[in-house]
Structures are given as structure tokens and as C-alpha cells.
C-alpha positions in Angstrom: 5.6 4.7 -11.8 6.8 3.0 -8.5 5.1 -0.5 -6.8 3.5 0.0 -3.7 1.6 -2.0 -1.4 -0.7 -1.4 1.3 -1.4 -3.7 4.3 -4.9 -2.6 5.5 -6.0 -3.4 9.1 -9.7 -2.6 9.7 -11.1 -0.5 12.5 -14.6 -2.5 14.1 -16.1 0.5 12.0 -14.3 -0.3 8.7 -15.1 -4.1 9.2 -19.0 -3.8 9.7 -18.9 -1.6 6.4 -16.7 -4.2 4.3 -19.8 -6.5 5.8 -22.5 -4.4 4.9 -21.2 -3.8 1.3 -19.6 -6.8 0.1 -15.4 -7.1 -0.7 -15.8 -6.1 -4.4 -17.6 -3.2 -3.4 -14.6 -2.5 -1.5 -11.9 -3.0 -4.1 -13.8 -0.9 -6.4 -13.8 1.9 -4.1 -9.3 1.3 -3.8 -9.3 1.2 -7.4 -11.4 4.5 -7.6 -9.2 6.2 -5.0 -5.9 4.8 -6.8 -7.2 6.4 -9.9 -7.5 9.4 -8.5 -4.4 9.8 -7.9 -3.4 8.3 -11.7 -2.7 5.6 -10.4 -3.8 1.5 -11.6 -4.8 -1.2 -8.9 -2.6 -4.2 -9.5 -3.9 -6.3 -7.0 -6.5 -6.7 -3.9 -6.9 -9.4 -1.4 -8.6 -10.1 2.0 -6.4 -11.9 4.7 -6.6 -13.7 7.7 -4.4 -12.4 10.3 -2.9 -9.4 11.4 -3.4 -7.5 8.1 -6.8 -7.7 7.0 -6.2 -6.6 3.2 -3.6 -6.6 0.9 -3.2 -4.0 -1.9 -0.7 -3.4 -4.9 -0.9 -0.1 -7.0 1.5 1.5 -9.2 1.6 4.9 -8.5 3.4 7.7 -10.2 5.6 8.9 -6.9 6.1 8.5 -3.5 3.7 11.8 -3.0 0.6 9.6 -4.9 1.6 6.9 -2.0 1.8 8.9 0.7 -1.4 10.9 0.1 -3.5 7.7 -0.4 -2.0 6.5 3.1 -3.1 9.8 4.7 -6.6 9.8 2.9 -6.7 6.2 4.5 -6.0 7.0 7.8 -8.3 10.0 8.1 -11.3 7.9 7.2 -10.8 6.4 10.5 -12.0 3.2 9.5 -9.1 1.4 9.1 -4.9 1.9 9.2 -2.2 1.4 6.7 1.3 0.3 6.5 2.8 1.7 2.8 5.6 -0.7 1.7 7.4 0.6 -1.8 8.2 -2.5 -4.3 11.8 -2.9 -6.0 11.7 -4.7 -9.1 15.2 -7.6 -9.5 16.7 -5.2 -11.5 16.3 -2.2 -8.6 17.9 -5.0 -6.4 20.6 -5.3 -9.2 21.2 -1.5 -9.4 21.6 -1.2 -5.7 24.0 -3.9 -5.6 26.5 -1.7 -8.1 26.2 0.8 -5.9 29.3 1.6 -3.5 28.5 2.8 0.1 31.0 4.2 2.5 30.3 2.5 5.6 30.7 1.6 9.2 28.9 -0.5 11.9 28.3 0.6 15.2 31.0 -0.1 17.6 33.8 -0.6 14.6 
């Protein structure tokens, strides 16, 4: 399972339904969609801002994350960024890792 989380920007559409039906109805219906794809909801929040929702899902690949993006941006009602997590010890991994190489203009 991989960490991924969505920044949600509502269309005038998607906000007038996030209106009509209340923000848990709305995380419920992320958490159902995550499911589907086996997935768990970690965490869902509203924002002020740019982004108007925050969401955190482990998801079993990069395929689960990309499809839930798509399905998202079909509804029409709103738009998604996908950013995948790394854990410290992914950061720790990389790290060991030796890379061959050069910057532009070197």
C-alpha cells in the first residue's frame, strides 16, 4: 500500500453540492470511492484557500491512485492534484541510493 493525497478544488457545481449535502456526506462518499478501489481513507479535511479539500488514502498502487484521480475529474465537479507520500524511511532509502549525475550547463 502507498500514501497518497488529494488536493480537491471544487467546480461552482461541486461546491453547491458539498452545500446541499453537508461535508460528512461528502467524506463518506471519498471513503466509499477509496474502498472501491481497496483502498482505506486516512484523512479528510476542508480548507480555506486554493485547495478546497484535503484527502489521505492508502491505496494499493499507483494504478488505484491514478484511477480515483480520473474518476474525479470526469465527475466534472471538481479537479485533483495526486501527491504520492514517502514515509522517513523511503527518504532514508533514497538517500543510499547512488545516482550518476549532471546539472545542466556542467
Amino acid at each position: 500500500m502507498g500514501k497518497y493525497m488529494f488536493q480537491a478544488r471544487y467546480t461552482t457545481e461541486g461546491a453547491k453540492g458539498v452545500i446541499a449535502a453537508g461535508g460528512t456526506a461528502r467524506r463518506a462518499a471519498v471513503e466509499k470511492a477509496v474502498a472501491s478501489v481497496g483502498g482505506k481513507l486516512e484523512s479528510f479535511y476542508f480548507a480555506f484557500g486554493g485547495v478546497d479539500a484535503f484527502v489521505v488514502a492508502d491505496l494499493p498502487d499507483d494504478v488505484s491512485a491514478a484511477a480515483m484521480s480520473m474518476a474525479v475529474g470526469a465527475a466534472g465537479t471538481s479537479s485533483a492534484t495526486t501527491v504520492k507520500l514517502l514515509t522517513p524511511e523511503d527518504m532514508d532509502k533514497a538517500a543510499k541510493v547512488a545516482v550518476s549525475y549532471r546539472p545542466p550547463g556542467k
